[in-house]
N, C-alpha and C positions, 0 to 999 in steps of 0.2 A: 556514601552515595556514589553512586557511576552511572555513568553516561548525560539525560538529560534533566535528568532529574537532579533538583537541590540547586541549580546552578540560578545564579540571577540574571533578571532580565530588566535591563533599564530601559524606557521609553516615553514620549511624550504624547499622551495621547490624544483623542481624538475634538476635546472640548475647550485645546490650549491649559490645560491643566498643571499643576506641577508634576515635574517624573513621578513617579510609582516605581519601586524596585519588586520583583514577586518572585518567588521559588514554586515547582511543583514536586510533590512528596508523593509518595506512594503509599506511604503509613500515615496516620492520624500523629503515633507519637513522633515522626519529626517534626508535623507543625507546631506542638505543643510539647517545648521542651520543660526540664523541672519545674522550672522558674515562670516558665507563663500562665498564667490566669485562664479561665475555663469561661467561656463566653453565658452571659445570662439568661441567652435562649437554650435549655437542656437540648435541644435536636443538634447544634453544633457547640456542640461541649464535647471534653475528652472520652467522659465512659461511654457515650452514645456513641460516638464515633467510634467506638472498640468496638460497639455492638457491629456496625456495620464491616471492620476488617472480621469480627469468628465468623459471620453467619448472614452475609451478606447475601442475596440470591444467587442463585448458580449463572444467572447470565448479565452479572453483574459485576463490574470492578470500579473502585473508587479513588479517587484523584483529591488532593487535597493543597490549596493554593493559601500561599503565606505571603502578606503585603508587607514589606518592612522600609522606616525611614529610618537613614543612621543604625541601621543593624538589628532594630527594631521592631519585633511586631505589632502591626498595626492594624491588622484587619486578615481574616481570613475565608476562605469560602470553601464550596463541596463541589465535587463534579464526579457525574456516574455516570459508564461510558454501558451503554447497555444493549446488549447483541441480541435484538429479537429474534434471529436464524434461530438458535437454541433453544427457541418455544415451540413445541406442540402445534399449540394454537393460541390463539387470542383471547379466547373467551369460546364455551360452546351455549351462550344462550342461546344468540340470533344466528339463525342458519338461511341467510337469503343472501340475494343476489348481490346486493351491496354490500353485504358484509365480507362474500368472496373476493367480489374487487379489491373491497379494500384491502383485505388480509394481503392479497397478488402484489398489491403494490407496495406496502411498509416491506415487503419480504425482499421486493426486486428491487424497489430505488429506495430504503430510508429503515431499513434491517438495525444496521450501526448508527446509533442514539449517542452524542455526550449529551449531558444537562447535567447544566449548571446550577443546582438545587438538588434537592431531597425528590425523586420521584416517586419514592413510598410515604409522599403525606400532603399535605393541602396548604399551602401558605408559605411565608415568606422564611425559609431555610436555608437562601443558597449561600450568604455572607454575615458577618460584625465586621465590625470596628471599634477602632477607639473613638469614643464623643467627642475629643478633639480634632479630629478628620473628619475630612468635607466626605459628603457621605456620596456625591458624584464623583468625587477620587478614586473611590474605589470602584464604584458601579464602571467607569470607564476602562479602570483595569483587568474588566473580567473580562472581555471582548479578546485582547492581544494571549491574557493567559487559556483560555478557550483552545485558541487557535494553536498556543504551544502545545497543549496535549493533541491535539488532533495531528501536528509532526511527530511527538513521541508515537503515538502509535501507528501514524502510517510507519514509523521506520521499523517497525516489529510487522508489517505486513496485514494493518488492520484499519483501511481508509474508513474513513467517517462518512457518513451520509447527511446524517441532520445536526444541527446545533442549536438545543431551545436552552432558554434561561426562565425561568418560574420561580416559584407563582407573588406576583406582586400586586399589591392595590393600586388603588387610583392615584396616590401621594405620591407614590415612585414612579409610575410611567415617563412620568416630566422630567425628574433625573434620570432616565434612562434616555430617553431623547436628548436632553441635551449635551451626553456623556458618547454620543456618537452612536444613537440604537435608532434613530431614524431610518434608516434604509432596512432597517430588518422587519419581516413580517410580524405583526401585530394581531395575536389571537385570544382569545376567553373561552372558556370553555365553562365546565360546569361550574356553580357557584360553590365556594366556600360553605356552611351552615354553619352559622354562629349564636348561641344564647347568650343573652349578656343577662346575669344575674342582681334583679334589682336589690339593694341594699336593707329593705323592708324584709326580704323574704329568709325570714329565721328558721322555718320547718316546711315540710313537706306540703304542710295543710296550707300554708302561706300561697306554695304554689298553687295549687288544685282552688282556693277561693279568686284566684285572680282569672282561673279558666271562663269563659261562658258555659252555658249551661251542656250543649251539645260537645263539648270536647273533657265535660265533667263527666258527664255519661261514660264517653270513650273510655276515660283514668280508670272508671269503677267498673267497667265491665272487661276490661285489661286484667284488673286484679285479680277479679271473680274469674278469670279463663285461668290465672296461674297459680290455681288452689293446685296443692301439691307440690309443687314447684318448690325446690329448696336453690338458694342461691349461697353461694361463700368464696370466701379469698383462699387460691390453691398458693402455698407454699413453695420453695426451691421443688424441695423433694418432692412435692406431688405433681409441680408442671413438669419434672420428669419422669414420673413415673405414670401420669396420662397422656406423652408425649405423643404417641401413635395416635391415639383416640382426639386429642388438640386439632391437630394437623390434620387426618380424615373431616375432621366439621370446616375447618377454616377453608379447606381446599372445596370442599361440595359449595361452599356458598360462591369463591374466588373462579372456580370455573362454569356457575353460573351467572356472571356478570358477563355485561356485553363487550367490556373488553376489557383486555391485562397485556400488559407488557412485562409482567414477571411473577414468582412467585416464591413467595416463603422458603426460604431453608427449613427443614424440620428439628434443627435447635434454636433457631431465633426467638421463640419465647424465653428458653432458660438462658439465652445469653444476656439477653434487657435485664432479666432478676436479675441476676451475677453481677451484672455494672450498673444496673441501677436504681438496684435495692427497693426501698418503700415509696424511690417515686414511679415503680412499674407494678404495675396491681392486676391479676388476670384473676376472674372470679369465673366459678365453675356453675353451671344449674344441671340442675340434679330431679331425676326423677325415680323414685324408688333404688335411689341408688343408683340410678345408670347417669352417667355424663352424658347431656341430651344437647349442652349447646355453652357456649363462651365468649364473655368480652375482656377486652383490655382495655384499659385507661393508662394515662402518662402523666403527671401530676408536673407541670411545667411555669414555675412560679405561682402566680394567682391563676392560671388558666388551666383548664384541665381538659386538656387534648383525648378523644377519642383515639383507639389504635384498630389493630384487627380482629375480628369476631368468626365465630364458627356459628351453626344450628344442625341440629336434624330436622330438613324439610318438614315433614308430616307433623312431627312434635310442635314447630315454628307453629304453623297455620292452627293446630288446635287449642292452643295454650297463647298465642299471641305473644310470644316469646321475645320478638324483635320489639314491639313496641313497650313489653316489659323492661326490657334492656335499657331503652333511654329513659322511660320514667327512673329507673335505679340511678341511671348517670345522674338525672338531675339532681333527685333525691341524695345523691353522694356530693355533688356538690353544694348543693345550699349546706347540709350537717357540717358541710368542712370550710367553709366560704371562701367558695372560688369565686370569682368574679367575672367569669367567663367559661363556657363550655365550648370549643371546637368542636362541631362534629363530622366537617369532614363533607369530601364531595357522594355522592350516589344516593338512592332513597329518599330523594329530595322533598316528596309530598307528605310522605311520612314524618321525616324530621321537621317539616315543618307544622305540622299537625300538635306537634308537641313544644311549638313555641319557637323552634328556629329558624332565621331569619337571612337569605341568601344576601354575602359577601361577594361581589363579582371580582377574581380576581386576573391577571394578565401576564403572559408570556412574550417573549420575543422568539423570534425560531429564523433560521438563517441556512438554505441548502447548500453542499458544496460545491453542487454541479448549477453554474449559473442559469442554464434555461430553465431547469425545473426551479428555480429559488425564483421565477422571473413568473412562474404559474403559479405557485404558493397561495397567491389570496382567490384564486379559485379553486385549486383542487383541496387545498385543507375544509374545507366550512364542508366538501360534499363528502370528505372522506367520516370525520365526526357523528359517531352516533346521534340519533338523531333523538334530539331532548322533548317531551312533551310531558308536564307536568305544571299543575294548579296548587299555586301558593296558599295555602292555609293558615287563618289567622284565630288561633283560639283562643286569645285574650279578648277580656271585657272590654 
């Protein structure tokens, strides 16, 4: 390793805490050398993390921080330093006047992104530790190591703009404040969607009788639109051999969303097969043959994480394909007993329609330029797409 990378850094920080020692790594495999252990969350484990060095998006690079006591690792975290210059655009759904503003300003003050978490997923991905470590030891250590990558790349010629940490629930806000995250902006944005699978529900039918009557209807005339419809699990070899056709669906739904801050490499599906085998699952629908549209799923202990999906618009709307999509997620989770479905921010009336249930979860965001970090809780809430959507309850 050269230069600032790999080197430690001892300090006390900001909650009277005991030192923290931390290194920043460039590769995934420094922080995980032979001999360490692969953290129980699969999103910051070693194969995942290789996903992210092959096929990482294009205006994306990752940072990978190792906490060690006595030489030791102890905890480790993710940071993706992310260059929205290098986009297009944000999203072409919404074309108005706010939307241009906004686009004007992430481009002119807040373009260069680090975050401290996984910004391609919804939840709490940015660190582990060991259960013997105060779990504000480390939250407090992410702040100073934040800050050393943000010298690492100014000295390569690439100032930071923003610094957000995500996405956390209500249980760690309080470790986070008391670890020194009080003076930084405090934001929520969209909700988490979560189904938690009750322990009665053995089969599919299990679900659908716990519906009311009005959202039983919905299940059975869902069905009845995706007569035709062949659904199945694509293979190494077949996600690269409909890799063109993958990537065209994901990208038509991705750039009709109201906003992105990055986008797929077009081998990032076959790189998750690759490293991580039968717990990355992309299933193809099929109409007369033609690949019309695709999900992924992540099999991540008992929980089963929603990933990225594709459709063909027209096909979407006449076959009801999206809302097909989650009934299968469920339906694949009860046959395997998950205990839990992620499904992730966006679609929120719909996924709630099917039984999921908004998780609010919480960011920190801290600007470099101290006036604009001093306007933060006003111009962030007006920059935010703007959320209006009726929570849907179709249990009995």
């Amino acid at each position: 390793m050269s230069g600032f990378c790999g080197r430690s850094f001892l300090f006390r920080n900001f909650a009277a805490l005991e030192p923290v020692a931390y290194k920043i790594f460039e590769t995934s495999r420094e922080l995980f050398p032979d001999s360490a252990e692969s953290p129980e969350n699969l999103f910051l484990s070693k194969n995942y993390l290789q996903v992210l060095a092959e096929s990482a998006p294009e205006n994306m690079q990752c940072f990978y921080i190792g906490f060690y006591a006595d030489e030791k690792l102890i905890g480790g975290a993710l940071a993706q330093y992310l260059n929205l210059e290098k986009l297009e655009s944000f999203g072409d759904r919404d074309r108005c006047f706010k939307t241009m503003v906004r686009d004007f300003l992430f481009h002119s003050f807040s373009s260069r992104v680090l975050f401290i978490g996984n910004n391609m997923l919804t939840g709490q991905n940015a660190f582990f530790h060991d259960v013997s470590v105060d779990r504000k030891t480390i939250i407090a250590s992410l702040l100073p190591a934040a800050d050393a990558i943000c010298k690492l790349l100014a000295d390569r010629n690439q100032k930071i703009h923003l610094i957000t940490f995500k996405d956390f629930g209500p249980n760690d806000t309080k470790h986070f404040e008391e670890a020194g995250f009080s003076n930084l902006y405090t934001f929520s944005t969209q909700p988490n969607m979560v189904l938690d699978i009750p322990e009665n529900w053995k089969t599919m039918d299990d679900y659908v009788s716990a519906l009311n009557k009005k959202y039983r209807d919905q299940y059975k005339r869902a069905l009845k639109k995706a007569a035709g419809i062949v659904c199945r699990e694509l293979n190494l070899p077949e996600i690269i051999l409909f890799e063109d056709q993958l990537y065209d669906l994901y990208d038509h739904v991705a750039r009709n969303a109201p906003f992105n801050t990055f986008f797929l490499a077009k081998n990032h599906f076959e790189s998750l097969k690759k490293n991580l085998g039968e717990a990355f699952m992309l299933f193809g629908y099929f109409k007369e043959d033609a690949l019309i549209g695709f999900k992924t799923i992540i099999r991540n202990g008992c929980v089963l994480d929603t990933y990225f999906l594709g459709y063909d618009d027209n096909v979407q709307k006449e076959h009801m394909l999206y809302l097909n999509m989650l009934y299968d997620m469920i339906s694949f989770a009860i046959s395997n007993t998950f205990t839990q479905i992620v499904f992730a921010r966006t679609a929120l009336e719909i996924k709630s329609s099917v039984g999921a249930v908004p998780k609010e979860v919480f960011g920190f965001m801290k600007h470099r330029n101290k006036f604009i970090d001093s306007l933060l809780p006003k111009i962030f809430p007006r920059l935010e797409p703007e959320l209006i959507w009726q929570q849907r309850h179709p249990f009995k």
